[in-house]
C-alpha atoms as an extended CHARMM CRD file, in Angstrom:
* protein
*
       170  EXT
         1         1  UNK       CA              0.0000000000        0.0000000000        0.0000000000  PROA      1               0.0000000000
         2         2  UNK       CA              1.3450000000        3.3570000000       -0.5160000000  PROA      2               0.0000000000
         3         3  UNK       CA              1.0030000000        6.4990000000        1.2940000000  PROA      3               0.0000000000
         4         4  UNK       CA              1.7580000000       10.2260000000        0.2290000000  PROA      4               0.0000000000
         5         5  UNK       CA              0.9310000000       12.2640000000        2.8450000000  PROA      5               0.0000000000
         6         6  UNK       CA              4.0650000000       13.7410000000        4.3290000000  PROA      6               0.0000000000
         7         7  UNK       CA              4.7560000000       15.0300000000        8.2440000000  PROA      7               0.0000000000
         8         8  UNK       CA              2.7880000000       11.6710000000        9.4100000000  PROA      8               0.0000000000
         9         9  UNK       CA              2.8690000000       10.3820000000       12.7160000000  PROA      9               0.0000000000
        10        10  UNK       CA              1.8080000000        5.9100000000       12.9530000000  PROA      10              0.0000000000
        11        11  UNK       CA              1.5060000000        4.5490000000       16.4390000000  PROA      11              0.0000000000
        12        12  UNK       CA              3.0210000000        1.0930000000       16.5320000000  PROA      12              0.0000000000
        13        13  UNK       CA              2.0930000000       -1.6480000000       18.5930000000  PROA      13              0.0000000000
        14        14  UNK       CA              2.1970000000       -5.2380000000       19.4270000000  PROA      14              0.0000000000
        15        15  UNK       CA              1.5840000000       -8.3640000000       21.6030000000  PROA      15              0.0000000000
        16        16  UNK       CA             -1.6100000000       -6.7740000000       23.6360000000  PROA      16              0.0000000000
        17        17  UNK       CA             -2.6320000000      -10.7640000000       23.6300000000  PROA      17              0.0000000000
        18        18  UNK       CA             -6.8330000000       -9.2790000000       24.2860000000  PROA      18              0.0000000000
        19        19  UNK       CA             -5.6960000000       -6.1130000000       26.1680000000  PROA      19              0.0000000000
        20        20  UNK       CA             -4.9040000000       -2.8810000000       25.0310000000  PROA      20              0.0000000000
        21        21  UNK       CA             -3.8700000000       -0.3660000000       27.5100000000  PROA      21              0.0000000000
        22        22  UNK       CA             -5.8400000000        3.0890000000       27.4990000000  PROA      22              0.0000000000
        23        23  UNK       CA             -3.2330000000        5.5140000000       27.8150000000  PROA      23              0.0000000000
        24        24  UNK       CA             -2.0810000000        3.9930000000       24.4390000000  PROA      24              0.0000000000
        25        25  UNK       CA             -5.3620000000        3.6240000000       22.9080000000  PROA      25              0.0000000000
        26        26  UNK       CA             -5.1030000000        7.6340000000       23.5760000000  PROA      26              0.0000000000
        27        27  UNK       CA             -1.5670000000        7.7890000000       21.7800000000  PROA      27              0.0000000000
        28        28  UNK       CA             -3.0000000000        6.0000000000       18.6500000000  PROA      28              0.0000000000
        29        29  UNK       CA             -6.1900000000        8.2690000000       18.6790000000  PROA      29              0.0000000000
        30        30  UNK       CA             -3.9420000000       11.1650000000       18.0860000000  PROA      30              0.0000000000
        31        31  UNK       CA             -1.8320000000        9.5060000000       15.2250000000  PROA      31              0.0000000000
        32        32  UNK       CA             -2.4430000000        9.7080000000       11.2130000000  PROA      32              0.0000000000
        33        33  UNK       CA             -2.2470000000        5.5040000000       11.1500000000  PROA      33              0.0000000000
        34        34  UNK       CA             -1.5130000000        2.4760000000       13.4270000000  PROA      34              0.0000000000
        35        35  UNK       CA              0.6290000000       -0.7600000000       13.1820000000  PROA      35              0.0000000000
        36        36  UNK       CA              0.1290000000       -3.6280000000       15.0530000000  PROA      36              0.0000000000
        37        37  UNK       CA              2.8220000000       -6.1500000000       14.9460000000  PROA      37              0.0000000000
        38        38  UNK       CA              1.2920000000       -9.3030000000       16.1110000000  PROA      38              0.0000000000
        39        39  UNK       CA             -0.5060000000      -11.1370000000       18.9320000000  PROA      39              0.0000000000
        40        40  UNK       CA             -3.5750000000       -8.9490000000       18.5830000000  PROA      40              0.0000000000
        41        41  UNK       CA             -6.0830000000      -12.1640000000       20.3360000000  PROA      41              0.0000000000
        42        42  UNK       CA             -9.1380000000      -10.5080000000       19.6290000000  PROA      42              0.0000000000
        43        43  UNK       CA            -10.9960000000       -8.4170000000       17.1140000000  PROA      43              0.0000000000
        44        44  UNK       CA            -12.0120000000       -5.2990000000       20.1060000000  PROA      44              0.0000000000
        45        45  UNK       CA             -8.1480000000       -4.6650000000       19.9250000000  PROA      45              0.0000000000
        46        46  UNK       CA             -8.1760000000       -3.4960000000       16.2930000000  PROA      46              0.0000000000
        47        47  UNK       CA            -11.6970000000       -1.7040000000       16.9810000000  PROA      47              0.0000000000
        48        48  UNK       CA            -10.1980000000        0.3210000000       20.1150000000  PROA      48              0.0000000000
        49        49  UNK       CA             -7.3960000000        1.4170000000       17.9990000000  PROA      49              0.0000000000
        50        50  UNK       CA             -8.8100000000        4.6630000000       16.0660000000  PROA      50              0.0000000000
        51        51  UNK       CA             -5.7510000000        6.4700000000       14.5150000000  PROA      51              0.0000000000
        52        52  UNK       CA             -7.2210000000        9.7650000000       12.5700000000  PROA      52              0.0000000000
        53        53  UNK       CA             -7.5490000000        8.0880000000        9.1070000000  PROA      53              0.0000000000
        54        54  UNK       CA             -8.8660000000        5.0740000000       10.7660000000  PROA      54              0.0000000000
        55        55  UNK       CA             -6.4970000000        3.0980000000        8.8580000000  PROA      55              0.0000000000
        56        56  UNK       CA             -4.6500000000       -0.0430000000       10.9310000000  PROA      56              0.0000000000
        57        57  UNK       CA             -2.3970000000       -1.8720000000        9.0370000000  PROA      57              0.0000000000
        58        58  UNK       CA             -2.4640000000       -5.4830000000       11.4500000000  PROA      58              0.0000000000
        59        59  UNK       CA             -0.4830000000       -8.5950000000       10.5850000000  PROA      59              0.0000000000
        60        60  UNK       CA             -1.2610000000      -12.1200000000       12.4990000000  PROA      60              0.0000000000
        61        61  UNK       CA              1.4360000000      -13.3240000000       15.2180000000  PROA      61              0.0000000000
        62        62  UNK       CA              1.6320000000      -16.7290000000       16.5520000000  PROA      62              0.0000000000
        63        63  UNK       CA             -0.9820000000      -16.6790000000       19.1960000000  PROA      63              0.0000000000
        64        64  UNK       CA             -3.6130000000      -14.7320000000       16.6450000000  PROA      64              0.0000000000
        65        65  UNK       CA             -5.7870000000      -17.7650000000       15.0500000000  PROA      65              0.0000000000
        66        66  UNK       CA             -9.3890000000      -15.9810000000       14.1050000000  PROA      66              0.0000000000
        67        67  UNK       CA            -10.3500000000      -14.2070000000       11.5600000000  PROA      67              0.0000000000
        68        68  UNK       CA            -10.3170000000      -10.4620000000       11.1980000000  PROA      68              0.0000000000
        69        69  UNK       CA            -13.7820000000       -8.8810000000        9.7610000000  PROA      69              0.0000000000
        70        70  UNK       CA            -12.2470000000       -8.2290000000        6.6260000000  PROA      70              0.0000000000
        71        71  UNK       CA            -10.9070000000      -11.9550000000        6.2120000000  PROA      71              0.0000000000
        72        72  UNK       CA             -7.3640000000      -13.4180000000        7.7810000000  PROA      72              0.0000000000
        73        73  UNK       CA             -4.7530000000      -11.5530000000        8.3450000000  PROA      73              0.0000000000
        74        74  UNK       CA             -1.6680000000      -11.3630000000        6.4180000000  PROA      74              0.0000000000
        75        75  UNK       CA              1.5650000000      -12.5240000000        7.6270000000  PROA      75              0.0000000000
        76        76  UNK       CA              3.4640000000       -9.6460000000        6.4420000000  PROA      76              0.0000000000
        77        77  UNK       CA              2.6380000000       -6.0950000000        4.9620000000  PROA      77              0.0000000000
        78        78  UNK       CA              4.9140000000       -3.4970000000        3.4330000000  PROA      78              0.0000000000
        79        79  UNK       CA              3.8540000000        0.2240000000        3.6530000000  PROA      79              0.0000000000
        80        80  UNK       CA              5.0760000000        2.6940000000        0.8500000000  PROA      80              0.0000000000
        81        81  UNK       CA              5.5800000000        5.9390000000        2.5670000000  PROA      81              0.0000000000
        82        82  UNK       CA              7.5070000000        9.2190000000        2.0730000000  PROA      82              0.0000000000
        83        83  UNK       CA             11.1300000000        8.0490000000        1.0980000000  PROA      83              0.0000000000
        84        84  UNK       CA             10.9780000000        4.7440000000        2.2320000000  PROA      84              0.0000000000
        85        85  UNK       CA              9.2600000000        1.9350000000        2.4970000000  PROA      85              0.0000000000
        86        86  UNK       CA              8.4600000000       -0.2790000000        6.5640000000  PROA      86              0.0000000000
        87        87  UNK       CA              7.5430000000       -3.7580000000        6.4010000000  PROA      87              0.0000000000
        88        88  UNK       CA              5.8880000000       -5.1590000000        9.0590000000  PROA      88              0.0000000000
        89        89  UNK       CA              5.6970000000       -8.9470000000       10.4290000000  PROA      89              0.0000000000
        90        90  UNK       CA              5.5550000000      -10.7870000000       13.8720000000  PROA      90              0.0000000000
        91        91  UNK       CA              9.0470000000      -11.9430000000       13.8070000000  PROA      91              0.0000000000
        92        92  UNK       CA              8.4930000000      -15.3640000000       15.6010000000  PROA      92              0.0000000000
        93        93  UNK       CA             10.3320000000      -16.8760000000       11.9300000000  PROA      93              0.0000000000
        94        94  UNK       CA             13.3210000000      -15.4470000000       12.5100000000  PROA      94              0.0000000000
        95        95  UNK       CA             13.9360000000      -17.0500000000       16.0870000000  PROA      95              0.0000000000
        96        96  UNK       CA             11.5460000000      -17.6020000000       18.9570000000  PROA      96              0.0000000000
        97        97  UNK       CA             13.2620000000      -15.8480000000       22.0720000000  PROA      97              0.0000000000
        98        98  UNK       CA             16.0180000000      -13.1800000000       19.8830000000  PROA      98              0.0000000000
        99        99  UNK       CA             14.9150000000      -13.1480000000       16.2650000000  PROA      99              0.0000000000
       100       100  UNK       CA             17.4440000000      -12.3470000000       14.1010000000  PROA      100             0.0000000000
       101       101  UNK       CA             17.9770000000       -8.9290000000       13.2700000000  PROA      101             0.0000000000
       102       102  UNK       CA             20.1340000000       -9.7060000000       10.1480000000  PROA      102             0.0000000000
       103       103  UNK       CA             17.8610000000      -12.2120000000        8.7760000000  PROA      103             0.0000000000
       104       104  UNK       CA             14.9250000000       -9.4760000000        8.8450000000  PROA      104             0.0000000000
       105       105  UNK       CA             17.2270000000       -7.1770000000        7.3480000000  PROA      105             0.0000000000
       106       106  UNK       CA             18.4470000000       -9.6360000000        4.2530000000  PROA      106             0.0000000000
       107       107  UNK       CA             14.0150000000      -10.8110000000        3.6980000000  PROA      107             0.0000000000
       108       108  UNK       CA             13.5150000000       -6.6740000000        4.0240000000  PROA      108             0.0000000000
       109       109  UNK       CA             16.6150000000       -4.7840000000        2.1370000000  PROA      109             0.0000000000
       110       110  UNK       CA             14.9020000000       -2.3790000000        0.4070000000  PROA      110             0.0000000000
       111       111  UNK       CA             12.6310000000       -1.3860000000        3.1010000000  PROA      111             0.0000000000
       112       112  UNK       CA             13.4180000000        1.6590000000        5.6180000000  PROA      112             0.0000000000
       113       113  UNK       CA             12.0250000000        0.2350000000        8.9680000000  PROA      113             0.0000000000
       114       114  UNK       CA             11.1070000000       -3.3620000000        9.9520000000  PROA      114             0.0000000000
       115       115  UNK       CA              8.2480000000       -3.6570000000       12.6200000000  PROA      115             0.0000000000
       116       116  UNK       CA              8.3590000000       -6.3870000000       14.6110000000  PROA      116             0.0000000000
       117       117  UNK       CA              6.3490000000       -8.1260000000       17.7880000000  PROA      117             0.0000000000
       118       118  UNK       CA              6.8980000000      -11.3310000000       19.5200000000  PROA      118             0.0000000000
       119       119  UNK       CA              9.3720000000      -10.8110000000       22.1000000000  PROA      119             0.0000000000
       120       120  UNK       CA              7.6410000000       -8.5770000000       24.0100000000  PROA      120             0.0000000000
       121       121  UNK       CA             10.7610000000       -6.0660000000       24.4770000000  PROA      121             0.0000000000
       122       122  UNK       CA             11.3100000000       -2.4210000000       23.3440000000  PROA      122             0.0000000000
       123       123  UNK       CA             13.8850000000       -2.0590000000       20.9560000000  PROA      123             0.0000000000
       124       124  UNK       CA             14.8390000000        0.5810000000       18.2710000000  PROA      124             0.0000000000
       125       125  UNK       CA             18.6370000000       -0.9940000000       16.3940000000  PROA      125             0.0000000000
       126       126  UNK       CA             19.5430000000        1.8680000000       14.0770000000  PROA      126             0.0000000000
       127       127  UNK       CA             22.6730000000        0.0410000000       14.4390000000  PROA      127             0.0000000000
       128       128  UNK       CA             22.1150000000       -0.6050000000       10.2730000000  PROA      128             0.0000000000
       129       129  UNK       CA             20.2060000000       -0.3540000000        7.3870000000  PROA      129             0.0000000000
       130       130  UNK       CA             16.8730000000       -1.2290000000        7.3970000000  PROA      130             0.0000000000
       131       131  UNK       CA             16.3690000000        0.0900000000       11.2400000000  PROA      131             0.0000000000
       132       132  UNK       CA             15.2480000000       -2.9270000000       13.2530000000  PROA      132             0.0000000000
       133       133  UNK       CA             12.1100000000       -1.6520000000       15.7080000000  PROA      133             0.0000000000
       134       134  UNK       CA             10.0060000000       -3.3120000000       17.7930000000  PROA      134             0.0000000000
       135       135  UNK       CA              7.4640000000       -1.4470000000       19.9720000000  PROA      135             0.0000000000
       136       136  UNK       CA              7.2830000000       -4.2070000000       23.0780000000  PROA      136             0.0000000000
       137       137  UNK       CA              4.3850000000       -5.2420000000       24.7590000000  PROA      137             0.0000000000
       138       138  UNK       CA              1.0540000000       -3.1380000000       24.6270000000  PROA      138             0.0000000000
       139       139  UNK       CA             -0.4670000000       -4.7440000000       26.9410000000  PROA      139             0.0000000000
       140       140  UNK       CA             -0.3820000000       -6.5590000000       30.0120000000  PROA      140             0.0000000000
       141       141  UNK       CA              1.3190000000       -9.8580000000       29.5150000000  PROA      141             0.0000000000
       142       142  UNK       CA              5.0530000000       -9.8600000000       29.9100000000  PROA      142             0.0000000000
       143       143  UNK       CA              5.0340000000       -6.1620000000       29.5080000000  PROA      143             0.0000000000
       144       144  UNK       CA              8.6650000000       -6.0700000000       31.2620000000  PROA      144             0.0000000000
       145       145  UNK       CA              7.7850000000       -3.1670000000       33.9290000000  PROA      145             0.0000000000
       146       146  UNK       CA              4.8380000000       -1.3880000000       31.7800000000  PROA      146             0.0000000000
       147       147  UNK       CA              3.1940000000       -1.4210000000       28.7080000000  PROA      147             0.0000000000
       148       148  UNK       CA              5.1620000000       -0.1780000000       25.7170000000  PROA      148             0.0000000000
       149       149  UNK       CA              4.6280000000        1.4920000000       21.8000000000  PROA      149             0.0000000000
       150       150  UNK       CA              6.5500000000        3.4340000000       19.3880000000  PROA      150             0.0000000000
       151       151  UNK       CA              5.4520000000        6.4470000000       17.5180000000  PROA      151             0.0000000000
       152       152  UNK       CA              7.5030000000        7.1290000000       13.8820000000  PROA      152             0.0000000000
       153       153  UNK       CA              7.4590000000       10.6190000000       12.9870000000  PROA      153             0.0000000000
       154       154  UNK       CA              8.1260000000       11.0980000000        9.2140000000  PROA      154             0.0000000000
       155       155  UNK       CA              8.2340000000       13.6590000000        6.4490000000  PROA      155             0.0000000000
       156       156  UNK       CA              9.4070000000       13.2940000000        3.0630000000  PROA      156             0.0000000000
       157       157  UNK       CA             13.2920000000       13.5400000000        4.5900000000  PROA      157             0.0000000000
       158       158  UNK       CA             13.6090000000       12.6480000000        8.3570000000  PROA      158             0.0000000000
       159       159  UNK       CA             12.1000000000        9.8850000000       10.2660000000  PROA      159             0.0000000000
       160       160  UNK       CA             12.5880000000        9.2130000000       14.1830000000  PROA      160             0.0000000000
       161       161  UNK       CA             10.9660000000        6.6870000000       16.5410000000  PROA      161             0.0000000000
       162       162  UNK       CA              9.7460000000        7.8850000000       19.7090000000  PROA      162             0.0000000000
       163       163  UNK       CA             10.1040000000        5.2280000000       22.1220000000  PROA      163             0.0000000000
       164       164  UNK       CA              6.6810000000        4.9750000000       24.7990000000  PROA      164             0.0000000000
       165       165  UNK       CA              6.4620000000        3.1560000000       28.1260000000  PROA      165             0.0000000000
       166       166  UNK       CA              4.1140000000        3.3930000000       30.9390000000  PROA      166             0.0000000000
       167       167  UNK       CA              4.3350000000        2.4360000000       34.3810000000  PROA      167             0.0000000000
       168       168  UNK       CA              2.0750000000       -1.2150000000       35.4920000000  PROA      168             0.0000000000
       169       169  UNK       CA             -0.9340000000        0.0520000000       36.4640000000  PROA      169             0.0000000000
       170       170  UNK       CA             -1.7180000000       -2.0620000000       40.0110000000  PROA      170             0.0000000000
């Protein structure tokens, strides 16, 4: 899919396994688009996540095994955006507990960003090209001391991750 607008902001989440956390449904809200990487376990996640356009781009993770509205959801989706493009996928291919960053970057050269789920932990390697991001835990399983997102701030030249964590709510 490609998209022209330019100065965008796209919340990006993952693994809220059935629970998304408000404060980040409230991040999303004010957002152009969302991502979710993965381990969305229920259709009300997707519906509670209303970025400005309204447009989610979701793909399945290992625990996700229903159907979204629209039909299943695909394992992998690449996003044409302002100079560049992000792919998106769960990650749980390219090793269960510390997927390779390398092998995402060989299946994804020509991409910008890769958005990934699975393991639950924030991380942003702009170590190389493509940038390697994962947004952690949105949720509350294995949230690893509160739950977690990324927002990606781009225009046609400059792109930066904002990196998002809340404290556990008891």
């Amino acid at each position: 899919m490609k998209i022209d607008n330019n100065n965008l902001t796209i919340g990006i989440i993952s693994d809220t396994h059935s629970h998304l956390d408000e404060r980040i449904i409230a991040l999303v809200k004010e957002c152009d688009y969302a991502i979710h990487g993965g381990d969305i376990c229920g259709e009300a996640i997707l519906n509670a996540m209303q970025p400005k356009t309204g447009e989610i781009f979701a793909v399945a993770g290992n625990n996700d095994h229903y159907c979204h509205e629209s039909g299943p959801l695909a394992n992998e989706i690449s996003l044409q955006l302002p100079n560049g493009i992000i792919s998106i996928e769960h990650g749980h291919e390219h090793g269960m507990s510390h997927p390779s960053h390398q092998s995402m970057r060989d299946k994804y050269a020509k991409s910008r960003i890769i958005v990934y789920g699975h393991t639950h932990k924030q991380v942003v390697d702009k170590d190389a090209l493509p940038w390697v991001i994962n947004p952690g835990a949105a949720g509350l399983t294995r949230n690893h001391g509160g739950p977690s997102c990324l927002i990606l701030h781009c225009d046609h030249d400059d792109w930066q991750v904002e990196m998002i964590r809340f404290e556990n709510i008891e």
